[in-house]
Every structure is written in structure tokens, then in C-alpha cells.
N, C-alpha and C positions, 0 to 999 in steps of 0.2 A: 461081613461088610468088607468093600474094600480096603487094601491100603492106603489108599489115597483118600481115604474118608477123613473128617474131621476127627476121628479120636488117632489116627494115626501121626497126621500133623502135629497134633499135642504132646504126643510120643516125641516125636521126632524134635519140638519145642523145647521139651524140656531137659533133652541130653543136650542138645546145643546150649541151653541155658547153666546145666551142669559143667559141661567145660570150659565157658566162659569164664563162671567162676574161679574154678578151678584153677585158668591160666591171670586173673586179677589174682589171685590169692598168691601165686609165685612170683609175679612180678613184685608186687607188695612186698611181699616177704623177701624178695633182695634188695628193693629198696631201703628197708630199714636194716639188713642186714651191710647196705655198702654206705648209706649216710648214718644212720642210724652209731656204726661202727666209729665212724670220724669224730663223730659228737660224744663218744663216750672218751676216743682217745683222748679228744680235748678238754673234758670233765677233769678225766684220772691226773693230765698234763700239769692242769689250771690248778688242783690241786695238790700236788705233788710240787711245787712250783711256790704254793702259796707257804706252806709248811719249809719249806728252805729259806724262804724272806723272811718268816717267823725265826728260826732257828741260826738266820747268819746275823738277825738283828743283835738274839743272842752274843751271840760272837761279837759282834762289835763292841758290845756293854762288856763283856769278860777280857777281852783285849786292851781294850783300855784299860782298865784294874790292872793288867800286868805292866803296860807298858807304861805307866805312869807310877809304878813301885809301891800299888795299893795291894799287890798279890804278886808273889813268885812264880805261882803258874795257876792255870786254870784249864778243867774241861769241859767242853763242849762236844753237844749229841748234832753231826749238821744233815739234818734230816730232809727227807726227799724222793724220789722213786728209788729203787733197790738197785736197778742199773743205771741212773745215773751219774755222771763222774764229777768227781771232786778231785780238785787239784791244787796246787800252790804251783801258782804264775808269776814267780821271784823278779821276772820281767816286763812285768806287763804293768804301763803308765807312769807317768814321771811327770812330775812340776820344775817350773825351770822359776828363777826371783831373779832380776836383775832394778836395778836403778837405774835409770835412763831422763838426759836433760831434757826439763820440761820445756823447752824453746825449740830443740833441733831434733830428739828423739834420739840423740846419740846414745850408747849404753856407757854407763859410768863408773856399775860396780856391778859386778856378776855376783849375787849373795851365794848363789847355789844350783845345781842343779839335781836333784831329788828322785831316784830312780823309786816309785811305791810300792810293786808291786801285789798281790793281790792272792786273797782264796776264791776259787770259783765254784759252783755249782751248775752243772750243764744236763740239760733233758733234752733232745731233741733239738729247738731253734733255739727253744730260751735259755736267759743263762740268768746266775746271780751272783753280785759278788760282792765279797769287805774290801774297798779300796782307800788308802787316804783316811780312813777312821771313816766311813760312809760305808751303806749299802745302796746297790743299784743293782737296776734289774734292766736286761737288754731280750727285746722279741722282734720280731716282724714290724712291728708298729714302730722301732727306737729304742731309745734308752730311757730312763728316769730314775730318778733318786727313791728311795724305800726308806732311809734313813741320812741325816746329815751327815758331810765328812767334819773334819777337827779343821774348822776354818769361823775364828770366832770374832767376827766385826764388830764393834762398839765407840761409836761415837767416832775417833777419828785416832782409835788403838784397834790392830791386828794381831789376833792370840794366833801362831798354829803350830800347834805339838804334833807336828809327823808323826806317821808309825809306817813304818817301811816293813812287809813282810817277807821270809824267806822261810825254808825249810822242807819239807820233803815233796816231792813233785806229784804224785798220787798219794791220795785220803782213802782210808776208810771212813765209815760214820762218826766213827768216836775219836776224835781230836784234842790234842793237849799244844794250852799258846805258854810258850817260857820267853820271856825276857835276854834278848841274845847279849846285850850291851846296855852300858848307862846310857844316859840321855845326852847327846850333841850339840851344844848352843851353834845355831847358824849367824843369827843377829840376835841381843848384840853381842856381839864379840871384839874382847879387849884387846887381845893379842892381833886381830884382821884390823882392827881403828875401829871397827863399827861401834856406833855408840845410838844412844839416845836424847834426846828426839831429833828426828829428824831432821837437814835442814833447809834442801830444796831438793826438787826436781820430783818425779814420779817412780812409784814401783810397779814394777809390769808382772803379774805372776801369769803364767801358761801353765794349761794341763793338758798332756796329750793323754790321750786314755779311750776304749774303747763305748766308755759309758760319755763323753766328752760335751755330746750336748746336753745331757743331764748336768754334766757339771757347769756348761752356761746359763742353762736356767738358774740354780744355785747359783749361781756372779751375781746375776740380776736381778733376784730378790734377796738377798742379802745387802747386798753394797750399794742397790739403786743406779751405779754406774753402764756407762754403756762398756757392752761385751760383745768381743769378737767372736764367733765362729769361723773355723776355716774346716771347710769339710772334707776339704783335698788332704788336706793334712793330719785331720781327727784331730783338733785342739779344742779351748776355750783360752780367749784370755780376757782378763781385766786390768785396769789403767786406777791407781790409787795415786792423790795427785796431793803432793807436800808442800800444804802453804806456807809460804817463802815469809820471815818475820825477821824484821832486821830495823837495826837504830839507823834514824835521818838524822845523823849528825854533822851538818855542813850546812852553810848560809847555800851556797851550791855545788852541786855534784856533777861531773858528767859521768857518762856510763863509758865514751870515747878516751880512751888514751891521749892524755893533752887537749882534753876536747873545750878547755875555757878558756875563752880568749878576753881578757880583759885590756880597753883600750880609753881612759888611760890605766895601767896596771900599779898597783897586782891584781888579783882577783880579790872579793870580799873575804875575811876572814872569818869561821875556819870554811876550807874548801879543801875538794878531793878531784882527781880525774883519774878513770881507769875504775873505776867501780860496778861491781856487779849488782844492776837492779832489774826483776826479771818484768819482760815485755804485761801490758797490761792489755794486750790486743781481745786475747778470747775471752776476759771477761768483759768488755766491754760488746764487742760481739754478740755475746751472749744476753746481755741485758738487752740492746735492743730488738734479738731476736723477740726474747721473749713479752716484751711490749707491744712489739709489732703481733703478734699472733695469738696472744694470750688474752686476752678481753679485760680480764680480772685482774692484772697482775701492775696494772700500772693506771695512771690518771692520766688522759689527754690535759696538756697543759700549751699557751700560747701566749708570749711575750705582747707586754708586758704583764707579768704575774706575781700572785700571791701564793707561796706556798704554805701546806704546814701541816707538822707531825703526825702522827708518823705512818708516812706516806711514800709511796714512788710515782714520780711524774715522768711524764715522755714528751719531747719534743718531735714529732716528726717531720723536721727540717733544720733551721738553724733558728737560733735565739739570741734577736737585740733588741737593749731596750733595757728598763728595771727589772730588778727583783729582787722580792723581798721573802723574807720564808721567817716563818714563826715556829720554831722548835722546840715551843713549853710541852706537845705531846709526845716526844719524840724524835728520830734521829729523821733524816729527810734525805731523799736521793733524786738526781733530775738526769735523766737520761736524756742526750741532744742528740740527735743521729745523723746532724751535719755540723755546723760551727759554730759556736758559743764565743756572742761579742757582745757581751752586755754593759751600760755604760754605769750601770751601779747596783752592787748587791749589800742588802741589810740582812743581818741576821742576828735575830734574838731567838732569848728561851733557854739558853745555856745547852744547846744540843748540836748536832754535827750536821751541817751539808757535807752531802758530795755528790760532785758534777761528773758523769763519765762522756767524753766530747771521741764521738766517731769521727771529726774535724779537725777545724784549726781552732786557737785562741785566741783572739784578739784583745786588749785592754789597752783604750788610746789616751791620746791627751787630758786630764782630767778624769778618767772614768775613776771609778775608785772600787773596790772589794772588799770586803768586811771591815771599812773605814770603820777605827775605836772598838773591831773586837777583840777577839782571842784566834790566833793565829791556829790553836789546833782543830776549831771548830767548824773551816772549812778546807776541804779539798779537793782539788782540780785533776782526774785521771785524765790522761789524752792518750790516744792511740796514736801508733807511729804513722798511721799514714799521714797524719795532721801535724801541723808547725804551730810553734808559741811564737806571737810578738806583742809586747807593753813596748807602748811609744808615750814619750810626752811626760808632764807631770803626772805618771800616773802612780796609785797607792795597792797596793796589791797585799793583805795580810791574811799569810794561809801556807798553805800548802800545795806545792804544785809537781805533780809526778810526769813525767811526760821522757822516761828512757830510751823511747826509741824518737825521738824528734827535735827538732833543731829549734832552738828557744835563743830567739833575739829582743837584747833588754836594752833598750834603746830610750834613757830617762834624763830626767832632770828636774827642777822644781824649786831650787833655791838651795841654799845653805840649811835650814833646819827641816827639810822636808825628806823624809824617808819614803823611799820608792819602795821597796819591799822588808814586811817582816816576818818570817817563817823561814822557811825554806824551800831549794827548788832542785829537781833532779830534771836532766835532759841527755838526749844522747851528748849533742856539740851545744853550747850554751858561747853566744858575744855579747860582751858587754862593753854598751857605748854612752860616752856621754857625761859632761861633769855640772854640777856631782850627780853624782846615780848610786842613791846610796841604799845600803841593806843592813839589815839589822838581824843575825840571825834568833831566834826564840827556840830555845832549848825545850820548848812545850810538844814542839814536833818530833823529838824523840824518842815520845811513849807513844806515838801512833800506830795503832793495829792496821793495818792494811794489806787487806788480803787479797791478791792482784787474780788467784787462780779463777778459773772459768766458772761461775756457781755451780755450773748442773753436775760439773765433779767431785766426785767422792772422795774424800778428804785422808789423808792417815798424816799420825805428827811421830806413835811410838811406834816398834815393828817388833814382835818376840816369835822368832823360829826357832823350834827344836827337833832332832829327828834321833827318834828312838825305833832299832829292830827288836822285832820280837819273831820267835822260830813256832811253825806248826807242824807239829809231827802227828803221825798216826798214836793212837793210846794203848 
């Protein structure tokens, strides 16, 4: 038969068909010989990788034991690929603590600055490392935390026992940590003045470090605080903010050097001028933010009203007229977010107002404020952009804080009639008018009032310590 017949065609089919294959089968077969390859590197990586997070968590836990004088020395296996390098990075990250006023941001006391240094473990991109008492791990994706560093927040006390690392610059696997030195007090310390607690302003702690945004996520769930990232720089830092707690002991106060003018003089007795009372702006700020935006967080309220415990009310505007608040459940708060002129406030229930005025204050002729009660059971915050004026026989019994604002007491009402009983803080404070009488109540001197911002994160004790410890090959 020809060649050109049908069985030759088939012939000819089927070797075609045979090298087809043949060239799918090496194609194939470098495929998974060039991906296939990737994917194992990245197995062996992933695992090699995993096993060094296990084995520096190690280390962290054996570290600690020395470096806190529960062990003299300890070793560790820091496990990983075979070529992988391990090293001690005696340089690498530092915490910087200062103090700085909570009004101007100025710095006021530099506690330290904290060179941490660090053991590393590196394969390839990724790395791992003991920083700070933490483990973190750094790849392509970032950084994150594997283990916490020595940074112990509780309530409104900061634990942190440093451990600074140092010691030989290349690892083998087998590692030994000894104790280089005793333990360092940074704060408090007798001999620097630092003491405890606190008494104002805020501590700023920064970490520069390569793991850095790891360490800002760690700010922000531990402290709740807002934390900075600068990337430009490779930092984190967070803002601990020292509420201010001081005795009102003056009929009044100004925060202005000479700033009370009494006409006719003297001033009521006792009084002070030149006193430091820190601004009440960002927390007031803050509460109507959060009124404003928060649904839950406050009760739409409109003059004239009934309040009562325990409760937060919002004004979103100004308030005149009565009010009265019932404080048998509870302490009551009344946020105004413009001016607070009301012509008479009642308050029962043995429990506390406080009014924070984003405004002015007004109290005229007649009006009266907690007429026949307890002077510490209410309290008038004012922010500076707002001014105080009582005019008139007016009866004012409370307490009135208003540091950064100018409070004109401008009274009278007879021989037996007492215009103010509490106390009153203002930046510049005139007093006009006879008689214009005050009585100060030593009840306002146990007032807690805590002016700081609420959304910030609070510290009152501070305990730093910075202990090295050396890692040498075994």
C-alpha cells in the first residue's frame, strides 16, 4: 500500500503524538523543577525560621532568670538553618524616657536613654531577635512581635526591667547568657531627686529599633494610648500622661502672677497668686468630642432640665435657665459645648456635679448655685477660651476651676449675704463691689480632679531598671 495510505498517516500520528509528549513532559518537569524548587526553599525557610522563634523564645525565658539574679548563667541551643547567622548586635535599638510638660511639650527631665541591643538570627530576608526582653521577627511583610518585651503596664504603674545585651559578635548554635552587672535604678532614683509618684506632666518613652512597628502595635495594645509611628526615622513612641492632684486651698487663686485684683482690697482670705494649675482645655475637648460622635456615651440634654445619676449629659449649645440634678444614683457630669448661664442650680442626693463649659460663665443678679448645699459637691471646669462673670447678688457654692480665664466677681447683696462659698481658681481674677463677700470651705481641698484628657493613658508610679547581661558562644 502506499505511504500516503491511512496506516501510514497513523504512523506518522503517532510519533508526532510521542514527541508531544515528550516535549509536555520536560516542560513540566522544569516547571516544577524552577517553582516547585522556590516552594521548597520556602518550606525549609518557613521552617528553619519557625524553630529559631521557638528557641529565642527560649532565650528570652533563660535571660530573664539571669538577668534578674534567678541564675548566674544559663544555656541556650538557638536553633535554625546550619548557615544561618547568629550574632550579638550590642548596637542595635535603644529607648529614649524623658518627661516633658503636659501644656507646652517642653522636655523637663531626660530619665535615660537606653542603648538595648539585641541577639539576632538571620536566613536569608528574614530575621529573628531577643530585643528589650521581647522576641520579634522581621520579613518582607514587616515586623511583629513573637513574644512580649519587659514593658509591664498596670493600672496607672509602669514596671520596666531593661536588659541591655552585649557580648561576642558571631554565635555558634550553642550559647551561654551571664550576667555582666547588678541591676541599674534609672527611676526612682534618690540621688537624680526622682521619686515617686509622680507629679505632673507626661512621660514620653521612644523606641527606635528595627522591629519598631512591632513595637507600636505593642504601645497600642497594652496602654490603649495613641502611638506614634515615624518611619522615616524607624521609631514608636507613646505619651503616659501624669494626672496633676493638688490641695485648692485658697478662697482664690490665680494661676497669673499678681493676677487678683481686689477692689476694695485685700483680696478674700486665704489667697495665692502665681500658682501653678494645669489648663483643663483637652479634657474638656475631649468630652465634647466624644458626645458629639459617640451615640452612647452621653444623654442629649436641653435647658431647662432634670438631671440624674449616674449619668453624662450634653448640651449642644449653650444653657440658660434651671437645673436641677438628683444624685441619689450617682456622680452626674453635664457637658455644655458653648456657654453655661443658668439662673439656678439644685442639687441633691449627696453626690457630685460637674459642669465642663467649652464657653463662658455667667451667674447674674440673683441667680443662685447649689443655694444650702456642700460646696465640694459641685464643680464648674471652664476652658480658657471662655471668661467667668457673677454679677449682682449673686450666691455661688462650689467650686470653680477656670486657669486659663479671666473671672470677674462683680457682687453685693447686703451685710449678711455671702456671694461665694468654696473656692475659685482663674487665670487673672477682679473683685468688685462692697460687700462681695467669700467664705472659703476647706471641703474643696480633698477634691480629686483630674484635668488630663480622658482618652489618655494615665501613669502616677514609674520603676526603670537596666541590667546587661553578655552572650558568648559555649
Amino acid at each position: 500500500m502506499p505511504s500516503g495510505g491511512p496506516r501510514g498517516r497513523r504512523a506518522q500520528g503517532d510519533v508526532i503524538g510521542i514527541v508531544l509528549l515528550l516535549a509536555i513532559t520536560v516542560i513540566g518537569a522544569g516547571t516544577v523543577v524552577a517553582f516547585g524548587g522556590d516552594a521548597i526553599d520556602g518550606i525549609r525557610e518557613s521552617a528553619t525560621t519557625g524553630a529559631a522563634e521557638q528557641s529565642m523564645t527560649q532565650f528570652d525565658s533563660k535571660a530573664s532568670l539571669v538577668a534578674h539574679g534567678e541564675s548566674d548563667t544559663q544555656r541556650v541551643r538557638l536553633a535554625g538553618a546550619a548557615d544561618g547567622e547568629r550574632v550579638v548586635d550590642a548596637d542595635a535599638g535603644w529607648m529614649n524616657l524623658t518627661v516633658r510638660n503636659a501644656t507646652t511639650g517642653a522636655v523637663e527631665e531626660e530619665l535615660g536613654n537606653v542603648t538595648l541591643g539585641a541577639v539576632v538570627y538571620r536566613d536569608g530576608d528574614a530575621s529573628v531577635a531577643y530585643q528589650g526582653g521581647g522576641v520579634w521577627r522581621q520579613s518582607a511583610d514587616g515586623s511583629s512581635m513573637v513574644s512580649p518585651p519587659e514593658f509591664h503596664y498596670r493600672g496607672t504603674t509602669l514596671t520596666l526591667p531593661l536588659v541591655r545585651v552585649a557580648g561576642d559578635r558571631r554565635l555558634d548554635e550553642e550559647v551561654v547568657v551571664r550576667r555582666a552587672n547588678a541591676s541599674t535604678a534609672v527611676y526612682p532614683d534618690a540621688s537624680a531627686g526622682y521619686a515617686n509618684p509622680l507629679d505632673d506632666g507626661k512621660v514620653v518613652i521612644t523606641v527606635g529599633s528595627t522591629y519598631y512597628e512591632a513595637w507600636g502595635r505593642f504601645f497600642e495594645q497594652r496602654t490603649s494610648g495613641d502611638v506614634v509611628v515615624d518611619h522615616g526615622n524607624e521609631t514608636a513612641t507613646v505619651e503616659l500622661i501624669v494626672p496633676f492632684d493638688t490641695d485648692f486651698d485658697n478662697a482664690v487663686a490665680s494661676t497669673a502672677p499678681g493676677g487678683i485684683d481686689a477692689n476694695p482690697g485685700p483680696p478674700p482670705n486665704p489667697y495665692n497668686v502665681g500658682v501653678f494649675q494645669p489648663s483643663a482645655d483637652d479634657l474638656i475637648e475631649s468630652r465634647v468630642d466624644e458626645c458629639v460622635n459617640d451615640a452612647g456615651a452621653c444623654n442629649e440634654s436641653a435647658p431647662p432640665g432634670t438631671l440624674v445619676g449616674a449619668e453624662s449629659y450634653f448640651v449642644n449649645g449653650s444653657y440658660a435657665g434651671d437645673l436641677t440634678v438628683d444624685t441619689a444614683g450617682g456622680n452626674v457630669s453635664l457637658v455644655v459645648a458653648e456657654d453655661f448661664e443658668p439662673d439656678s442650680v439644685t442639687v441633691s442626693g449627696g453626690g457630685v456635679l460637674t459642669v465642663y463649659v467649652r464657653g463662658d460663665v455667667a451667674v447674674d443678679g440673683g441667680d443662685t448655685v447649689n443655694n444650702g448645699g456642700d460646696a465640694q459637691d459641685v464643680r464648674v471646669v471652664v476652658h480658657s477660651d471662655g471668661s467667668v462673670n457673677f454679677n449682682g447678688k449673686y450666691r455661688f457654692i462650689g467650686f470653680l476651676y477656670a486657669p486659663g480665664s479671666d473671672v470677674d466677681l462683680n457682687g453685693g447683696g447686703g451685710k449678711n449675704h455671702k456671694n461665694v462659698e468654696g473656692g475659685i481658681v482663674g487665670e487673672t481674677i477682679d473683685i468688685n463691689g462692697k460687700p462681695n463677700k467669700f467664705e472659703y470651705d476647706p471641703t474643696v481641698a480633698s477634691i480629686d480632679l483630674d484635668v488630663t484628657a480622658s482618652t489618655a493613658p494615665r501613669i502616677t508610679f514609674l520603676h526603670v531598671s537596666v541590667t546587661e547581661v553578655r552572650v558568648e558562644e559555649d
